[in-house]
C-alpha positions in Angstrom: 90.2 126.7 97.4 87.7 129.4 96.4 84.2 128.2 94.2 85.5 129.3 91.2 88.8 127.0 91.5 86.6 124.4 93.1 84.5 124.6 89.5 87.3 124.8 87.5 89.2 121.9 89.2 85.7 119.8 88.2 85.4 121.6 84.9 88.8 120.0 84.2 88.1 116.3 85.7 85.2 116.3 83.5 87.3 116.8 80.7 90.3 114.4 81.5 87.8 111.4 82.3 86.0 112.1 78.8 89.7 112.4 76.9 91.1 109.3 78.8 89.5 106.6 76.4 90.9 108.6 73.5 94.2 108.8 75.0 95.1 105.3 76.2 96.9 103.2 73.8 95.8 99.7 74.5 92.4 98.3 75.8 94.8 96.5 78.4 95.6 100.5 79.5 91.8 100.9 80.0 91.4 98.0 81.8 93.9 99.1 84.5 92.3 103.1 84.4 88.5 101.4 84.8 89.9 99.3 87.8 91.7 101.8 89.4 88.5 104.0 89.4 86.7 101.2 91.0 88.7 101.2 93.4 88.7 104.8 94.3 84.7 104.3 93.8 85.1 101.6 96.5 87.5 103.7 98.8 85.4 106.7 98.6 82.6 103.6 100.2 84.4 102.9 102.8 85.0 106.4 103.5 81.6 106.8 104.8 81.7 104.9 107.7 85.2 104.0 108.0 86.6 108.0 107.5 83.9 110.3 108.4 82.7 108.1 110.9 85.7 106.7 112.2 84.8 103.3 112.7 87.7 101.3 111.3 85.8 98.2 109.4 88.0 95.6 107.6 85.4 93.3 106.6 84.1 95.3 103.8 85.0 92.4 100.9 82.0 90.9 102.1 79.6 93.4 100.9 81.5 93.4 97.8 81.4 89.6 97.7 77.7 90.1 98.3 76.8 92.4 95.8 78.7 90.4 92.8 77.2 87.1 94.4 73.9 88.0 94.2 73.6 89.2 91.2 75.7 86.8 89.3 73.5 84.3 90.8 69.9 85.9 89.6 71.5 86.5 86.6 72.4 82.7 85.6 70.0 81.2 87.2 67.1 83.5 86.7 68.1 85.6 84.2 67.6 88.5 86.0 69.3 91.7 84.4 72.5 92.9 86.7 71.4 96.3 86.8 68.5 95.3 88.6 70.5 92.6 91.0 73.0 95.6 91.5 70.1 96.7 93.3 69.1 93.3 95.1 72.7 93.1 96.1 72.7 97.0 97.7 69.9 96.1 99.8 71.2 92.6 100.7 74.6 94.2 102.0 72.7 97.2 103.8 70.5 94.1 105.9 73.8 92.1 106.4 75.8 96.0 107.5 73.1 96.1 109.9 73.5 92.8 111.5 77.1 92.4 111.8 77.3 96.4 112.8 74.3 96.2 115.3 76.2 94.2 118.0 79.4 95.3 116.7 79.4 99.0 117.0 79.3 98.2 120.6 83.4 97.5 120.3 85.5 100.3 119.6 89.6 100.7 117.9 91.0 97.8 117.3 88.1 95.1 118.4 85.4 96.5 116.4 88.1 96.3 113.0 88.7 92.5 114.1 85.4 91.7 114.4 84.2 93.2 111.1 87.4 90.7 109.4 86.0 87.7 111.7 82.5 88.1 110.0 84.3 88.6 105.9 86.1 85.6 107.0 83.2 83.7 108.3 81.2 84.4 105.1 84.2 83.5 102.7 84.2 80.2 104.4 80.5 80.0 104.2 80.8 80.6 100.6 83.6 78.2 100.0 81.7 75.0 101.6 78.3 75.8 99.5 79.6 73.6 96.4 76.0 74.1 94.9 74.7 76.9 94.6 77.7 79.4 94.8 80.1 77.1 93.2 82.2 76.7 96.0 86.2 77.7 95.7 85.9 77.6 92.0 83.2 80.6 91.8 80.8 81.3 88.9 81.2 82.4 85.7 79.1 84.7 84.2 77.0 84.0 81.3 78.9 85.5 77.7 76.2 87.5 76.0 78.8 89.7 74.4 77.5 93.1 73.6 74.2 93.3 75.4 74.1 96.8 77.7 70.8 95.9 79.2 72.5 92.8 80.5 75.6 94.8 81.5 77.8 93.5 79.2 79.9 94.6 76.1 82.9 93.7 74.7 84.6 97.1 74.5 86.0 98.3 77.4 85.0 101.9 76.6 81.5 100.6 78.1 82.2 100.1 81.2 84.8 102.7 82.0 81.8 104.6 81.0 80.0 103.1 83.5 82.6 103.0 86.7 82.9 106.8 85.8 79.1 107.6 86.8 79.7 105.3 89.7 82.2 107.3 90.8 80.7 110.5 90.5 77.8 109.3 92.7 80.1 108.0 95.5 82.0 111.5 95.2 78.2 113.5 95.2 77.2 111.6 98.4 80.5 112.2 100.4 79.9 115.7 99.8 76.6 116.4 100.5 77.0 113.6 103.4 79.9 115.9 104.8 76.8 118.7 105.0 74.5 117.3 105.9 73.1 116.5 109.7 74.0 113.0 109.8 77.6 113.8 108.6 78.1 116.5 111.6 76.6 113.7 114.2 79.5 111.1 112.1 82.2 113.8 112.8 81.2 114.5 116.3 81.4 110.5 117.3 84.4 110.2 115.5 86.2 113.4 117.1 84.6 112.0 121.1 82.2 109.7 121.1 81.8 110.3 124.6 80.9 113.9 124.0 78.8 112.8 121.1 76.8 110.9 123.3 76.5 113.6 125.8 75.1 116.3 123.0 72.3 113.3 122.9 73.7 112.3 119.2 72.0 108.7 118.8 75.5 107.0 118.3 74.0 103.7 117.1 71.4 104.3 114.4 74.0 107.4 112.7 76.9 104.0 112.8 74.2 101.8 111.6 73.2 104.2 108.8 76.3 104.9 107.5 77.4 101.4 107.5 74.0 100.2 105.9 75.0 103.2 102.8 78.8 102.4 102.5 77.7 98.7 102.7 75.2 99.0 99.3 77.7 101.1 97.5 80.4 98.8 98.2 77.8 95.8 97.2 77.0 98.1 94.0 80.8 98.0 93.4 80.9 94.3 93.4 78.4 93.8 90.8 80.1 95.8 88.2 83.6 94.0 89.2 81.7 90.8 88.3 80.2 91.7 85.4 83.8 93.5 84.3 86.1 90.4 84.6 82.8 88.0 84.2 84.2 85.6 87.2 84.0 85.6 90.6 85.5 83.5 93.7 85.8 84.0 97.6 89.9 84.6 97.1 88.3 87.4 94.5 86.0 89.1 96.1 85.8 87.8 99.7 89.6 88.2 100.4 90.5 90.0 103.9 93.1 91.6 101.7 90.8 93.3 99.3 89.2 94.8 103.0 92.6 96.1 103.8 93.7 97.3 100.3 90.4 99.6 100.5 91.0 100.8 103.4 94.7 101.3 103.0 93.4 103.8 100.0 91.5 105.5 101.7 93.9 106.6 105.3 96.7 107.4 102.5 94.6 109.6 101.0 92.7 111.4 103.2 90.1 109.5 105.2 87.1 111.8 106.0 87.4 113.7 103.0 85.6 114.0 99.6 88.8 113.4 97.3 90.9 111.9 99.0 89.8 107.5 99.0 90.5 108.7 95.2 93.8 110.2 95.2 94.6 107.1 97.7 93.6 104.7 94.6 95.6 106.5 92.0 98.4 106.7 93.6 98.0 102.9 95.2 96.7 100.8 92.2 98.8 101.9 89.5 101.8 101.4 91.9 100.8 98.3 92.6 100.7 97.3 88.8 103.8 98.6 88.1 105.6 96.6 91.2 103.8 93.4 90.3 105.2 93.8 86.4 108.7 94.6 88.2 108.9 91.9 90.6 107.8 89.0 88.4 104.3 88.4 90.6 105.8 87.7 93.7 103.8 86.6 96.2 102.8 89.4 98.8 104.5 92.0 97.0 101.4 94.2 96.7 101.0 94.0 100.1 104.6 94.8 101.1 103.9 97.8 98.5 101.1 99.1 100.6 102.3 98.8 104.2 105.7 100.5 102.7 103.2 103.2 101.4 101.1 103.6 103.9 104.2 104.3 106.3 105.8 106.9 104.0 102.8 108.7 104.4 101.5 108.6 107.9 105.3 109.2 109.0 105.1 112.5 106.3 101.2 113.5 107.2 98.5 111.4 109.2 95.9 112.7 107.1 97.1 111.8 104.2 97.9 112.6 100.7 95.4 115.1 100.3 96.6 117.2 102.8 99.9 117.0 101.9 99.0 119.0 98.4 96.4 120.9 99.8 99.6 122.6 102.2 101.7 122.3 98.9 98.9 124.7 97.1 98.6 126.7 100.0 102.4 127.7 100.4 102.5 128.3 96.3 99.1 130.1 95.7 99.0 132.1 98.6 101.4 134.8 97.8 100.4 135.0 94.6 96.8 136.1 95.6 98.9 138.2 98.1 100.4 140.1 95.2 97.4 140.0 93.0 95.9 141.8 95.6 
């Protein structure tokens, strides 16, 4: 795609995200767009270390448990303003990315993705048996102040769409310049060979240990706003191995270790999702049936994922035309 499509493209997403609250019919509708943002804001997370690194993590629910934890908590008992324990959560999931990633990043495939779900499922459980202070299985609820933006609340939805948009467009602005930058070619190099990575004298653990401490404070960032959105939150919420795998899952279908596409992987995913929960009545495990079904369509069609699968697409259909023009 040449720089002036590539401005054009944003021009246009600009646009449609600034024309999408006028065009929805029902603050329910919003609900579903903001969430499905949210998502793609969390797969694009992930996507730091998990697709341009290449370390497959499946415990990130707990930095997003962590980030809506902490500052639900300084918010009703201290009244501390969740924009500013969005920020206390952050760096609370960056120290507990380092810690769990330190020894773990020593694993590789397969043992490093179980032990990242051992330690989300250690801290659910943690969080489950603290009755007290965390509530426990029930959760918290967050205090109603109705329309207060300094508190990050408001009662229209319009709000926080707002605000999951910006989100977004910060995720999307550190994939790219990450992609660019010197730690993103040492990420790429360890996750073409780590072996040869290590040979070019690449430090292998403090670029994973980076990348996971960033992906694990925008992930934590992600969980605040969840929290304040839906003003609840409980371990089967936000501490769920499933949430861990439906990230993920977003990401690999649409295109790990690339800027756009963890958010073409949530707008094709999430929506689908809600329209097969609606179908099937709310079946149990249907979402997650949906998924797997998806996520094998997709690697059997192309292994990198959905946005490859249009990039070819625009290839074979705008390549003879710029032939001709020329």
């Amino acid at each position: 795609m040449t720089p002036l499509a590539r401005g054009g493209a944003v021009g246009a997403a600009l646009v449609a995200a600034m024309v999408v609250p006028l065009a929805t019919p029902s603050p329910y509708a919003l609900s579903i767009v903001t969430l499905t943002l949210l998502y793609g804001y969390l797969a694009l997370s992930w996507n730091i270390i998990g697709g341009i690194g290449g370390q497959l993590s499946l415990g990130h629910a707990a930095y997003f448990g962590i980030g809506g934890y902490a500052s639900t908590l300084l918010f009703v008992q201290f009244g501390v303003s969740p924009w500013f324990g969005m920020f206390a959560g952050a760096a609370l999931a960056a120290l507990a990315a380092a810690l769990i990633g330190y020894p773990c990043f020593r694993l590789r495939g397969a043992y490093f993705a179980l032990a990242t779900l051992a330690a989300a499922m250690i801290l659910k459980i943690a969080v489950e048996n603290s009755h007290g202070l965390l509530g426990g299985p029930r959760g918290l609820e967050v205090t109603l102040l109705r329309d207060a933006p300094l508190q990050f609340q408001h009662t229209r939805k319009e709000f926080y769409y707002a605000v999951v948009v910006v989100m977004l467009t910060i995720a999307l602005s550190i994939n790219y310049l990450l992609l660019r930058s010197r730690l993103g070619f040492h990420l790429v190099a360890i996750r073409n060979d780590q072996d040869a990575a290590l040979a070019l004298g690449i430090d292998i653990t403090r670029s994973k240990l980076a990348a996971a401490m960033l992906s694990a404070a925008l992930t934590a960032a992600g969980g605040t706003f969840y929290a304040q959105f839906v003003m609840f939150i409980s371990p089967d919420k936000v501490l769920s191995a499933n949430l861990s795998v439906q990230i993920a899952v977003m990401c690999i279908v649409g295109g790990r270790g690339t800027v756009f596409g963890p958010l073409l992987g949530a707008l094709l995913l999430l929506p689908a999702e809600e329209i097969a929960r609606r179908a099937l009545g709310g079946i149990v495990g249907a979402d997650m049936m949906l998924y797997g079904l998806l996520l094998m369509i997709v690697m059997r069609r192309e292994p990198r994922g959905v946005q490859r699968i249009l990039r070819d697409l625009w290839n074979r259909t705008g390549a003879p035309r710029s032939v001709n023009a020329g």
